[in-house]
C-alpha positions in Angstrom: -36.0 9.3 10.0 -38.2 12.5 9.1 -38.8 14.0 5.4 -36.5 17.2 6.5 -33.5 14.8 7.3 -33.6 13.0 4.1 -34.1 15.9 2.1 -30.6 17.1 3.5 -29.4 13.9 2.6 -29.5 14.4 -1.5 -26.0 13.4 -1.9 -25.8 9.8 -2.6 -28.1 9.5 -5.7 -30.5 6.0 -5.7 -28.3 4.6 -3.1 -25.7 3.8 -6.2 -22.5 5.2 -5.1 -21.4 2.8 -2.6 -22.3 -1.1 -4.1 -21.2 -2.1 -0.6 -21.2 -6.1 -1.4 -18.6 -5.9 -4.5 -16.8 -3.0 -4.0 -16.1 -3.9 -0.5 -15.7 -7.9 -0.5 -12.2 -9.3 0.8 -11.5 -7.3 3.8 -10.7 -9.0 6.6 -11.5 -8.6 10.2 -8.7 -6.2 11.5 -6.6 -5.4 14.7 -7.0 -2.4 16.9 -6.6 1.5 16.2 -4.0 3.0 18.7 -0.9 2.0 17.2 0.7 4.6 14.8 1.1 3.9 11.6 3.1 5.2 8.3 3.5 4.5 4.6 2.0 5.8 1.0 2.4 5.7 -2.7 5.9 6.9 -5.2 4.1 8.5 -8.1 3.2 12.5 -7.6 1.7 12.5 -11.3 -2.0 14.0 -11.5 -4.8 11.6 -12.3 -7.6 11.6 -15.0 -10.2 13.4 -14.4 -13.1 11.6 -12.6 -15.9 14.3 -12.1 -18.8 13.9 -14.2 -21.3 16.7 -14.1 -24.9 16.6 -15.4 -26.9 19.0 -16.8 -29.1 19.2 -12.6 -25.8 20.5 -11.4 -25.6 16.9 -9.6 -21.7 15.5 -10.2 -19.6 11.8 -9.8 -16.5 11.3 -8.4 -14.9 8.5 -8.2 -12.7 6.8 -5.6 -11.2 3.2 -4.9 -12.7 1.5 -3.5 -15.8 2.8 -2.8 -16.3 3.9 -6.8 -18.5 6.2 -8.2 -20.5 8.7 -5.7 -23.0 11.5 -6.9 -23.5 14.7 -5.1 -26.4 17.2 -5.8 -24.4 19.9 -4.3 -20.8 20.6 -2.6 -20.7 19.4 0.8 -20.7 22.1 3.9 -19.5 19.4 6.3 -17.0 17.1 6.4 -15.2 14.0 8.2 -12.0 12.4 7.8 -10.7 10.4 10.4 -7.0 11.0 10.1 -5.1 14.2 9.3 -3.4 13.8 6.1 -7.4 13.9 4.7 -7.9 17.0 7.4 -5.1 18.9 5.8 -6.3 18.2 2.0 -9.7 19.5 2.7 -7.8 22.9 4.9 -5.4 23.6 1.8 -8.4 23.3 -0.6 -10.5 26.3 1.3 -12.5 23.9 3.0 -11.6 24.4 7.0 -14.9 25.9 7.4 -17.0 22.9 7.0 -14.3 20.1 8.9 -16.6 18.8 11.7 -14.8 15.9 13.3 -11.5 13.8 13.6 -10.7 10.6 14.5 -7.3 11.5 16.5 -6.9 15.4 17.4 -3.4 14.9 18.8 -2.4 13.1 15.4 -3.2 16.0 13.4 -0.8 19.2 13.1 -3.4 22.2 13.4 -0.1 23.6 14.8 1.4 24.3 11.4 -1.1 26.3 10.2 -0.3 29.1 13.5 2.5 30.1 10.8 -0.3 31.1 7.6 -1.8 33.8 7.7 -5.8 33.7 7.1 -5.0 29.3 7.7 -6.5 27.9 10.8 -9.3 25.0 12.2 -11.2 25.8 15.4 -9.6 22.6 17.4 -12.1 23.0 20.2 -15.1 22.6 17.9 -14.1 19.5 16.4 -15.6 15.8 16.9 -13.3 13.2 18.1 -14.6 10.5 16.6 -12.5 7.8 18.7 -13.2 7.7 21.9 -11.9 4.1 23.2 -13.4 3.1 20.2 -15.3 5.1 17.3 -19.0 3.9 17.3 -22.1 4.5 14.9 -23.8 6.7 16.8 -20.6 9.6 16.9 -21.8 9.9 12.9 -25.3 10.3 12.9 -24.2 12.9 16.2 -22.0 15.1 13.7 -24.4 14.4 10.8 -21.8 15.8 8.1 -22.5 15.9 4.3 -19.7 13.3 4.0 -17.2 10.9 5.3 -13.7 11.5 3.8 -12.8 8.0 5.2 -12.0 5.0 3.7 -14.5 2.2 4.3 -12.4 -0.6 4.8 -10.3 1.0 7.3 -13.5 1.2 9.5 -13.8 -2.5 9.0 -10.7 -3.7 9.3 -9.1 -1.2 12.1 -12.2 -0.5 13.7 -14.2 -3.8 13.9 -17.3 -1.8 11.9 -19.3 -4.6 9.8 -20.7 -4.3 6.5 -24.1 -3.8 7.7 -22.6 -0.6 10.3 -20.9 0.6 7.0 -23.8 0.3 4.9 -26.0 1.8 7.4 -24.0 5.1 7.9 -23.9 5.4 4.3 -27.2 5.6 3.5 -28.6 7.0 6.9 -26.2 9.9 7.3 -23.7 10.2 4.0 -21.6 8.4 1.9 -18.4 7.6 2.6 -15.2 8.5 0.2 -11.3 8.1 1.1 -9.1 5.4 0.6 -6.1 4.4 3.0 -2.9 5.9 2.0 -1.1 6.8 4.7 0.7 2.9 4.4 0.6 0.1 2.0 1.4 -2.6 4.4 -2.5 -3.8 5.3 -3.0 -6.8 3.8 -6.7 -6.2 3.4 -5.5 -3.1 1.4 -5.8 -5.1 -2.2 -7.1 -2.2 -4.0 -5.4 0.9 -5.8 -3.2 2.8 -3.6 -3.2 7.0 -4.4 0.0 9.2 -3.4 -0.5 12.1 -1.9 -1.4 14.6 -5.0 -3.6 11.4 -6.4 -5.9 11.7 -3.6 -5.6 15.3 -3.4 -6.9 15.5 -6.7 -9.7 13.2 -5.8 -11.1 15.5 -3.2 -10.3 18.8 -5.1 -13.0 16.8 -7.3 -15.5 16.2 -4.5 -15.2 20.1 -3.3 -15.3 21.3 -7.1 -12.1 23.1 -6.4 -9.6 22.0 -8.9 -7.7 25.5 -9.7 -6.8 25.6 -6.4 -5.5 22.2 -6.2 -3.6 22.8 -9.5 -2.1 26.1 -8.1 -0.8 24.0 -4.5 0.2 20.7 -7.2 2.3 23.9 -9.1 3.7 24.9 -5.8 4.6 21.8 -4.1 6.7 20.7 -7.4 8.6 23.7 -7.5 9.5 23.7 -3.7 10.6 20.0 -3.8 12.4 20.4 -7.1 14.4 23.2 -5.1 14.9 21.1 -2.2 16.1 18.1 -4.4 18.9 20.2 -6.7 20.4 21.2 -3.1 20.6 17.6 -1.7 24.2 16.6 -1.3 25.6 13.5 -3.4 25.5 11.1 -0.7 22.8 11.0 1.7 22.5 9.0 4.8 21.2 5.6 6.4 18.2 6.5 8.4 16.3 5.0 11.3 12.2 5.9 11.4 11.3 5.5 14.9 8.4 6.0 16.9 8.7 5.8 20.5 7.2 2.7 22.6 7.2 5.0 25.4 9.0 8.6 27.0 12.0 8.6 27.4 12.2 5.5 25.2 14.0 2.5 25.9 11.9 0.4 22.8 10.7 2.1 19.7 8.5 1.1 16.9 10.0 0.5 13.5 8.5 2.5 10.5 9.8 1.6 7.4 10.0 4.5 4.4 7.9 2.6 2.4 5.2 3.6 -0.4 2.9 5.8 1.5 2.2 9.7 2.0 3.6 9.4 5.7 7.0 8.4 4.2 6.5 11.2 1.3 9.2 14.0 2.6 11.8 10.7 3.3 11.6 9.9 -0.5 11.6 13.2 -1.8 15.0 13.3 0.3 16.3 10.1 -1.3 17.2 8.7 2.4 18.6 5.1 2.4 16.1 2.9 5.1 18.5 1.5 7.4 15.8 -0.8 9.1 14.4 -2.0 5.6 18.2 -2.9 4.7 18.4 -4.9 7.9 15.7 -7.1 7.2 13.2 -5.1 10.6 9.4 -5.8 9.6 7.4 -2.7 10.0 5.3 -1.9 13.1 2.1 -1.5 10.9 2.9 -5.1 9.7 3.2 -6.6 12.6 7.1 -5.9 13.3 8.3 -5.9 16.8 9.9 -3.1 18.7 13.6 -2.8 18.6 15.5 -1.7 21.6 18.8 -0.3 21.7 20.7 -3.2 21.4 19.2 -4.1 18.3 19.8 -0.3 17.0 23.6 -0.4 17.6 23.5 -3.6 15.5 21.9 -1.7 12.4 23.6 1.3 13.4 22.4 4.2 11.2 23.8 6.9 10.1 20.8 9.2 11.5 17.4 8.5 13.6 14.3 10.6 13.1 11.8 9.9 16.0 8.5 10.4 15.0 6.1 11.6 17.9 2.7 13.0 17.7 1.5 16.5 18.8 3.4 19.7 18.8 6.5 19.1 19.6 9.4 21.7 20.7 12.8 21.5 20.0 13.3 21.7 24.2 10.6 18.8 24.8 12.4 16.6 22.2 15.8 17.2 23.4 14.9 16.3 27.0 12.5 13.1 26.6 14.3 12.1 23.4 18.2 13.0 23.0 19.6 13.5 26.4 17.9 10.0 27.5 19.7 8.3 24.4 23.2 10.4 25.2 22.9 9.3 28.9 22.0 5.7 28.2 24.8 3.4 28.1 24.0 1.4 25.1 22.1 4.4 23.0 24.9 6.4 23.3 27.2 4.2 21.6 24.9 4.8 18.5 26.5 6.7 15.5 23.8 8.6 14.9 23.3 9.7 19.3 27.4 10.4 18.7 27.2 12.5 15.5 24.3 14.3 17.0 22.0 13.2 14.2 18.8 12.2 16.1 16.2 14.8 15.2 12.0 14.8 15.1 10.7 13.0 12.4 7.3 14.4 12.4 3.6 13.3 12.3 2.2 10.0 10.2 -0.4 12.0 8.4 0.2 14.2 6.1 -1.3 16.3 3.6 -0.1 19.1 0.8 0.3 21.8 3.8 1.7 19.3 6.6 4.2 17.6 3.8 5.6 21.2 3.0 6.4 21.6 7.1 7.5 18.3 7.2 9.9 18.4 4.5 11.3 21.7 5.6 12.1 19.7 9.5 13.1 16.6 7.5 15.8 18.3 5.3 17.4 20.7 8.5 17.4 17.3 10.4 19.4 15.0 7.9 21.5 18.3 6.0 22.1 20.6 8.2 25.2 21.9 6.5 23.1 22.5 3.7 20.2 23.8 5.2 20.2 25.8 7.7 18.4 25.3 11.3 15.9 28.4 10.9 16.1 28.3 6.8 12.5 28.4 5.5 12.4 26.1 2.4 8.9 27.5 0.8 7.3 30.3 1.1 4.5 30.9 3.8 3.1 33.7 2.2 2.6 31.8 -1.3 0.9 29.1 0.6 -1.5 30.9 2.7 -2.5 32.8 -0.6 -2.9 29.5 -2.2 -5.6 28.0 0.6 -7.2 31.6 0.6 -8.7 31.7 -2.9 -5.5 34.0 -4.2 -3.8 32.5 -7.2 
């Protein structure tokens, strides 16, 4: 590697950020990457701060579980492999500098077509998997940093230690910890919810009032949402489709992660938790229809990835369900209560969407079908630098 590289390389001070043998030990060797997955953490309460700056203008943030990591300067570019990650970096002024992502379909660009001054060029982004995400796709993209958790490279993508520790210190550190579920077992470190890692890399960007002003935002528009939830609320069915039109479906539980963030702040029952169904990301099996009519819920939100319209979901999702002879015997297919249930990662701009769909879909005599729950315009000021 030439001097010019490693002079651009000045972020990971002495090599001490990432102490790869202890911070790392436990993981085990992992399954594949394909299937989609959900879950996050309860608590929306900020964190202390992390960010130490020194009198160089060098800083530390730290992260589980890769710990502390010093930068000499913001970073330009940036990686994350999945989208909740994307969309924290977007709604903290950062689209600019986003270089690569591990699933472009997973990620909901498509939201932002409705914020002014809000966007990502799709077309010039990395996709990092591709049947398989190896080394050399990082040293090709050559970003300032890796918002991706370590382990989740080892343990969902079959990298080693040595590939880890390699990337690290040959291209840039890596910084991100697994949140989207808590149902890994090789996940035996701190878990963040969504505004916890938010925080985090509002600390790595140096853009904390921005983060404070979205934090400020997002707790007003859920604590609006919440006082307008009826007294009972329903028994709901996650789903994600084995195939389309289904006939099998994956069971997502709304567990303690930031893709099952906008199901809490409802205060939804989880019909498939209260029937004793193991989670897909856990190793559950699918569930057909027959097992559905068993459980019976009182709604079912599919969860698909991609933009998806209201037409497409009707005709690959509800008229299959109404036409099939078992599905249609389902309360929730009867009652007309199957609706989309959205994308697995989220961050603070895709949560706000998401919540919006997820609060039409189970109250729709509360909310209504074209009802905007926050305000667009407060939002896009928010990411642009006004607040």
């Amino acid at each position: 590697m030439d001097e010019k590289y490693r002079s651009r390389r000045a972020f990971l001070k002495d090599g001490s950020a990432l102490a790869a043998a202890g911070l790392l030990a436990g993981c085990q060797s992992g399954d594949g990457t394909t299937t989609e997955s959900t879950t996050e953490t309860t608590t929306e309460s900020t964190t202390e701060q992390t960010t130490t700056t020194t009198e160089d203008a060098s800083y530390t943030v730290s992260m589980e579980p890769v710990g502390d990591v010093t930068f000499e300067e913001v970073p330009e570019s940036w990686v994350p492999y999945t989208g909740d990650y994307a969309d924290m970096g977007v709604a903290l002024g950062q689209a600019d500098g986003l270089a690569g992502i591990g699933v472009p379909s997973r990620y909901g660009t498509h939201h932002y077509a409705e914020l002014d001054g809000v966007s990502v060029d799709t077309e010039s982004l990395t996709t990092l998997y591709q049947d398989g995400t190896g080394k050399e796709i990082f040293y090709s993209v050559d970003a300032d940093v890796h918002v991706i958790d370590p382990n989740f490279m080892m343990n969902r993508l079959q990298w080693s230690q040595g590939d880890v520790d390699e990337i690290s210190s040959g291209v840039a550190p890596f910084f991100g910890n697994t949140i989207f579920t808590q149902v890994y077992d090789w996940h035996d470190y701190e878990y963040y919810s969504l505004y916890e890692a938010f925080e985090k890399l509002a600390e790595l960007f140096q853009e904390r009032e921005r983060y404070e002003a979205f934090k400020a935002y997002h707790d007003e528009v859920v604590a609006d949402v919440q006082s307008r939830i009826p007294e009972e609320t329903p028994e709901i069915a996650l789903l994600y489709p084995a195939g389309v039109p289904p006939d099998s479906f994956y069971p997502y539980l709304v567990g303690e992660g930031t893709a099952s963030k906008q199901w809490r702040d409802l205060g939804v029952d989880d019909a498939l938790a209260n029937a004793g169904v193991t989670d897909a990301q856990a190793g559950g099996a699918t569930v057909d229809y027959e097992t559905l009519l068993d459980i019976d819920p009182d709604a079912i939100a599919v969860r698909l990835s991609g933009n998806i319209s209201d037409a497409y979901f009707q005709e690959n999702i509800v008229s299959h369900m109404e036409e099939d002879e078992v599905a249609s015997r389902l309360t929730a297919v009867q009652d007309g209560r199957v609706f989309y249930g959205g994308l697995t990662y989220q961050g603070p701009i895709i949560h706000l969407f998401q919540l919006e769909t997820a609060a039409r879909g189970l109250f729709p005599d509360t909310f209504g079908e074209d009802e905007e729950l926050f305000d667009r315009g407060r939002v896009s000021a928010i990411v642009n630098g006004e607040f």
